[in-house]
C-alpha positions in Angstrom: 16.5 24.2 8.2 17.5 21.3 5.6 16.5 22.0 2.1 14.3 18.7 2.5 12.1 20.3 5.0 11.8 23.8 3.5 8.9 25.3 2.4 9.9 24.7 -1.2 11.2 20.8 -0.4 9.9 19.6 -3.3 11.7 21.4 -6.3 13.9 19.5 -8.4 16.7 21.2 -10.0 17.4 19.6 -13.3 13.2 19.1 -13.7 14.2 20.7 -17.3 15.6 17.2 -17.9 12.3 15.3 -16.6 9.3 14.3 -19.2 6.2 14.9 -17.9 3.7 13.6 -16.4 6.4 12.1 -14.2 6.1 10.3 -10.9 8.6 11.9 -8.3 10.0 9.8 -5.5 11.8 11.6 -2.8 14.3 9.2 -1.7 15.1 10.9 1.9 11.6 11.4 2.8 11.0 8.1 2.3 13.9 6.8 5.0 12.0 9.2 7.4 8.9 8.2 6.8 10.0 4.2 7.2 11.6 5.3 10.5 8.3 7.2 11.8 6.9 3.9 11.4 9.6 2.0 13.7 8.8 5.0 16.4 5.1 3.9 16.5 6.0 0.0 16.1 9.1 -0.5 17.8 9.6 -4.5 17.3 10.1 -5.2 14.0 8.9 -8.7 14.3 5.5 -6.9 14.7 5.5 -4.7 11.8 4.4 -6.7 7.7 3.9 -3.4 5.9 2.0 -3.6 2.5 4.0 -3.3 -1.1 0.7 -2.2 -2.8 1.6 1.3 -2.7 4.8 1.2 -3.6 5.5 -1.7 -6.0 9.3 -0.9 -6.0 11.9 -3.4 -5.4 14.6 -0.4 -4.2 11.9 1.1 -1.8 11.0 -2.5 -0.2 15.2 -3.1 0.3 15.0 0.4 2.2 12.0 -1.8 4.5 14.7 -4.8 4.7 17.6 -2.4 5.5 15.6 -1.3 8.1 15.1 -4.6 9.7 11.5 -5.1 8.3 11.5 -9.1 7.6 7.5 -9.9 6.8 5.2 -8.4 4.3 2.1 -8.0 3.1 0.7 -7.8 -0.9 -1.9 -7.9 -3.1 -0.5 -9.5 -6.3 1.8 -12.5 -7.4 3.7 -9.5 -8.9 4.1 -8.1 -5.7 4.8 -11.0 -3.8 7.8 -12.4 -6.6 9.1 -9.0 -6.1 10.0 -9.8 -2.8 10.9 -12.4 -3.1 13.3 -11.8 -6.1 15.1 -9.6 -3.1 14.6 -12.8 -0.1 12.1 -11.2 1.8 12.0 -14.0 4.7 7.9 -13.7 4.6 5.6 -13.0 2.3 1.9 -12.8 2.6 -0.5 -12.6 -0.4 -3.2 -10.8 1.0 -5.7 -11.8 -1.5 -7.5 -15.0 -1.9 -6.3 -17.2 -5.3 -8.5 -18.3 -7.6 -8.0 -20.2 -10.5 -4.6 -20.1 -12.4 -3.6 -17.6 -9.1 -3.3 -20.6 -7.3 -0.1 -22.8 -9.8 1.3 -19.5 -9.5 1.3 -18.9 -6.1 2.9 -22.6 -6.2 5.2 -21.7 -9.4 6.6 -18.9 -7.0 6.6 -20.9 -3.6 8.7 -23.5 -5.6 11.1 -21.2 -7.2 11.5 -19.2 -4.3 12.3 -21.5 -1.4 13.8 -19.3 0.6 10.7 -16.7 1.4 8.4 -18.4 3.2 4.7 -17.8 1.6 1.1 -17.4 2.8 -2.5 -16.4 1.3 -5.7 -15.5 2.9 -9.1 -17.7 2.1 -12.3 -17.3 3.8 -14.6 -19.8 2.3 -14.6 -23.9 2.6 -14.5 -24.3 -1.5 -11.4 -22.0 -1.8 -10.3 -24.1 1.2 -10.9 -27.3 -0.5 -9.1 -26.0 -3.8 -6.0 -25.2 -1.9 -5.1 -28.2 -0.1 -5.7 -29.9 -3.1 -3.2 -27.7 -5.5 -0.9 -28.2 -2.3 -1.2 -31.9 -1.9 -0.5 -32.6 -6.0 2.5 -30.4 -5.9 3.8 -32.2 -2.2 3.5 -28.8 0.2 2.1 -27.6 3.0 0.8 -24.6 2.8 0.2 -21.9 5.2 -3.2 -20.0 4.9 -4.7 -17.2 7.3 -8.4 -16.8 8.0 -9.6 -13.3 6.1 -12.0 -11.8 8.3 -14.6 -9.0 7.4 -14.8 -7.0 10.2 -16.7 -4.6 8.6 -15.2 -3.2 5.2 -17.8 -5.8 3.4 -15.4 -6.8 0.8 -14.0 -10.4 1.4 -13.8 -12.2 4.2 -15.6 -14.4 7.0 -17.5 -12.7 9.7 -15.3 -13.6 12.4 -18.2 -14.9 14.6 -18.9 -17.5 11.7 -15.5 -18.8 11.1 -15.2 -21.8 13.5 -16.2 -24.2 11.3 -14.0 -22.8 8.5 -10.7 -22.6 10.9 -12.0 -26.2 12.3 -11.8 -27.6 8.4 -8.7 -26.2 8.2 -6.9 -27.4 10.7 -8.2 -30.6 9.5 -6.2 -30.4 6.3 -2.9 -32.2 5.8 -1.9 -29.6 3.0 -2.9 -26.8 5.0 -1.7 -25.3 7.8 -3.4 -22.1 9.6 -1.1 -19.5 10.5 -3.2 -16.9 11.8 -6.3 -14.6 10.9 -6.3 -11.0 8.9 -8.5 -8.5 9.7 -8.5 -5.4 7.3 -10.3 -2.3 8.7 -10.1 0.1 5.8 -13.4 1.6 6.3 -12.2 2.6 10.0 -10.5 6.2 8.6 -12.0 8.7 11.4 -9.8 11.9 12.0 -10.3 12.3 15.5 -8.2 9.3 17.1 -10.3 8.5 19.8 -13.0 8.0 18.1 -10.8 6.0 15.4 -9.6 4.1 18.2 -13.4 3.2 19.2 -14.4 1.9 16.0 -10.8 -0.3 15.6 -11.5 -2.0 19.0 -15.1 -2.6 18.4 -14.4 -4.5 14.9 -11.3 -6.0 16.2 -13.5 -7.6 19.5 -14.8 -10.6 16.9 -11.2 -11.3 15.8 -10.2 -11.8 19.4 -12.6 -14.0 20.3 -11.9 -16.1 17.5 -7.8 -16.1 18.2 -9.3 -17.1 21.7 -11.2 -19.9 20.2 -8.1 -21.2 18.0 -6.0 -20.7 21.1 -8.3 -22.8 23.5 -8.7 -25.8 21.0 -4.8 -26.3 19.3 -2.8 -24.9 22.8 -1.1 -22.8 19.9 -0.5 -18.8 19.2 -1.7 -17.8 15.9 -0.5 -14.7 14.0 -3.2 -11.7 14.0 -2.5 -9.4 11.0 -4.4 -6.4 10.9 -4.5 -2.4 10.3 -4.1 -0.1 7.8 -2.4 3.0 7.5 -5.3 4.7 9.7 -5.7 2.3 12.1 -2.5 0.4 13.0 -1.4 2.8 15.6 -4.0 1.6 17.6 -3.3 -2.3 16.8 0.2 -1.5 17.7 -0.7 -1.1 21.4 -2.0 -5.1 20.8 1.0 -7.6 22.0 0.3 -9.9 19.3 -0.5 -8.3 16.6 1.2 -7.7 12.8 0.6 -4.4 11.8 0.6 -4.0 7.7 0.1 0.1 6.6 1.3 0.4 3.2 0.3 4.0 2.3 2.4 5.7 5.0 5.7 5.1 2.7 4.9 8.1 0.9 1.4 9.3 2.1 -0.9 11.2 -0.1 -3.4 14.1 0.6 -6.4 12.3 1.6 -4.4 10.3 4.4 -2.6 13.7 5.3 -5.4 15.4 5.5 -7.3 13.1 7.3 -5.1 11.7 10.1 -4.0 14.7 11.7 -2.1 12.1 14.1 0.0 10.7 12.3 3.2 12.8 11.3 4.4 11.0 7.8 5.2 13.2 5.2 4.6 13.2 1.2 7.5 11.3 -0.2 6.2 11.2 -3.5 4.7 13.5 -5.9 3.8 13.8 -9.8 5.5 16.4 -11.7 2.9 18.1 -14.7 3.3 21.0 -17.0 1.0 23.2 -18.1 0.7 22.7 -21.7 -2.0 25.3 -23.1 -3.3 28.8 -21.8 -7.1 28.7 -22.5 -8.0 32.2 -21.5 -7.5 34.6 -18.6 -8.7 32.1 -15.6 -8.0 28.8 -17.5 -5.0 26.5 -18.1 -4.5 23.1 -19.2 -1.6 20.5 -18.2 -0.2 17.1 -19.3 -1.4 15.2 -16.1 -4.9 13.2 -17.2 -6.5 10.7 -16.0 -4.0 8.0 -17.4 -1.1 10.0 -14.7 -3.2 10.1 -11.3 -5.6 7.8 -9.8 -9.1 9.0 -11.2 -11.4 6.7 -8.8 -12.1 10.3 -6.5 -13.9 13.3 -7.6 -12.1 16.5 -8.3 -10.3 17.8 -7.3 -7.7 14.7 -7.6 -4.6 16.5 -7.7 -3.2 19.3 -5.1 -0.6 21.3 -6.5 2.5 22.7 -3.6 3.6 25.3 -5.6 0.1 26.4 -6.9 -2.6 25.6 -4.1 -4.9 28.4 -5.5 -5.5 26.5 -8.8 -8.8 24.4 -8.9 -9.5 21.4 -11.5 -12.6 22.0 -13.3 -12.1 19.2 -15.8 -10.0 15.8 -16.9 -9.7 13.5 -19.3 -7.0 11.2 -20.5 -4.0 13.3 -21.0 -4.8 16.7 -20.0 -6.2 18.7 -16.6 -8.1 21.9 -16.9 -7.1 24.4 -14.5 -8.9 27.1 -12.9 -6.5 29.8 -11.8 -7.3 33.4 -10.5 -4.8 35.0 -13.4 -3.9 33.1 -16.4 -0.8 35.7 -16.8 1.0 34.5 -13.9 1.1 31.0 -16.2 3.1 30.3 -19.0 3.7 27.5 -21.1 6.1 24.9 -19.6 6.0 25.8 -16.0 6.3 22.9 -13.7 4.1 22.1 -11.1 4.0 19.9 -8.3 0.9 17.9 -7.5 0.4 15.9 -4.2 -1.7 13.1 -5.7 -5.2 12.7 -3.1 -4.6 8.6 -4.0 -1.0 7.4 -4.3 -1.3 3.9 -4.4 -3.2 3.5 -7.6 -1.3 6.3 -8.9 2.5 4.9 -8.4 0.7 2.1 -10.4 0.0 4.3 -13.7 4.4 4.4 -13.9 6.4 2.4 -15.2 9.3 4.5 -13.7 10.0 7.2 -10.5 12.7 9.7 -11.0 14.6 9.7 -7.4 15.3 12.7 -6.1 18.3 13.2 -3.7 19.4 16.7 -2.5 17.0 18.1 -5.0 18.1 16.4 -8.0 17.1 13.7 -9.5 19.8 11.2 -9.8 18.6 7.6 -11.0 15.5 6.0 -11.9 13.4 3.2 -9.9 11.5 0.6 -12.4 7.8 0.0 -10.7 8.8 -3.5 -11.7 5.3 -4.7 -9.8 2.9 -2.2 -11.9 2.8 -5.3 -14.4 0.7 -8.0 -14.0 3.5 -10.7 -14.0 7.5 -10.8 -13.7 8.6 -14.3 -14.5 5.4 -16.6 -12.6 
């Protein structure tokens, strides 16, 4: 058995070296789990994964070394990041408003080689954009965001007509396709995952047929998350766009029994203080893993009998069955229930190869701008 699948996988040899909190990236693990992806999703035309989670220039080259060409973001930060390594196709998964828009423009201009796209689901945003494109002399490509049921943004796909008609009406505008995020669709059992996807996904379909039926043309479908692109992937034409897969986290691995990635990236804590016989503190507060969930927020590999009673910015209370096991500067490592907003509280991953870690990754897209 390889020391990267042993029970202990996770240890890193020269930790003594490592400040903590520290945000762990398991290089390896990361290859594997990009390759489990290209099992499930085996034309890579059809694959746009998501940056989000990882906002790492070296972890998006292991995507392009891999033969991933398109993907998806959520920031300008994100989506210059790519583009700063000439990803061929970049969509910003997020509708501009205001300045967002001269910057998406700023970065389309300076970056002629990646070919850009936003989402917009609403006639003024519409209006704004082909008007930002026709002063700057572009045409620019824009899909349809759909709600199919997550209630965030988006167009009920049953009342989009007119929008896509206005669109395609547009000589600044061009519609590539529609995007349909399902991130409330997160049921463990697969089947009845798979029942919910194909129920939200019906509207999208009979919009693509609509488009279709009118313009003669194909139009690009992105859609599916992390839980649910497995069963888009059995769609011909669709773009699946998981992001958290790249290095998982509890709550997905937990609760997609299906799906066989594995944790490629951890946080590192040490406890700090020993409060009394069934209490310890250590360094990893709120400002170290994503604090949206309730406790506990954190599960530790080489300590799952601990429980977090209590958090605050730079410490974590520990309930443990004997405080004397514990000492002061013991390591532990903590599978974060969230990654993606967690990876986003570093501005730097230690990289661990063969159990040490050998180089550092910058989470160059934690900022809110690079150069745009």
């Amino acid at each position: 058995m390889s020391h990267s699948n042993s029970a202990e996988w996770y240890l890193v040899s020269n930790i003594d070296s490592i400040d903590t909190p520290a945000l762990l990236v398991y290089e390896g693990r990361v290859k594997e789990n990009i390759r489990l992806l290209q099992d499930m999703v085996t034309d890579n035309a059809r694959l746009r994964p998501h940056v989000k989670t990882n906002k790492m220039a070296e972890v998006c080259k292991l995507l392009l070394d891999a033969g991933i060409s398109k993907f998806k973001c959520a920031t300008i930060a994100e989506a210059e990041m790519l583009a700063m390594l000439n990803a061929k196709d970049v969509l910003l998964a997020y509708q501009p408003v205001g300045p967002k828009i001269s910057r998406l423009i700023n970065l389309i201009k300076a970056y002629p080689a990646t070919h850009f796209s936003c989402l917009t689901d609403n006639e003024q945003s519409v209006r704004f954009l082909n008007d930002a494109a026709a002063a700057n002399h572009i045409v620019l490509p824009v899909f349809i965001d759909l709600n199919i049921g997550m209630n965030r943004t988006g167009i009920k796909p049953a009342d989009a007509n007119a929008l896509a008609d206005y669109i395609l009406s547009l000589p600044h505008l061009t519609l590539a396709g529609l995007h349909a995020y399902d991130g409330h669709i997160r049921d463990s059992d697969i089947e009845i995952r798979k029942q919910n996807t194909d129920k939200a996904f019906a509207g999208v379909e009979a919009l693509y047929q609509y488009l279709k039926n009118k313009t003669g043309k194909d139009f690009a479908i992105v859609a599916g998350g992390t839980p649910t692109f497995p069963v888009h992937a059995a769609r011909k034409n669709v773009e699946c766009s998981p992001g958290t897969f790249i290095f998982t986290d509890w709550g997905y691995k937990q609760g997609l029994p299906d799906e066989a990635f594995e944790y490629a990236a951890l946080v590192a804590t040490r406890v700090i203080s020993v409060i009394d016989q069934q209490t310890i503190c250590t360094d990893l507060g709120h400002k170290s893993v994503a604090a949206e969930n309730p406790l506990p927020r954190v599960h530790f590999l080489n300590a799952p009998e601990v429980q977090p009673i209590g958090q605050s910015e730079e410490h974590l209370v520990l309930k443990v069955a004997d405080a004397s096991k514990y000492k002061v500067g013991d390591v532990l490592y903590g599978v974060p229930v969230h990654i993606c907003p967690t990876v986003a509280l570093y501005e730097k991953a230690f990289v661990v190869h063969n159990g040490t870690v050998e180089k550092e990754w910058k989470v160059i897209a934690r900022n809110r701008y690079i150069n745009m």
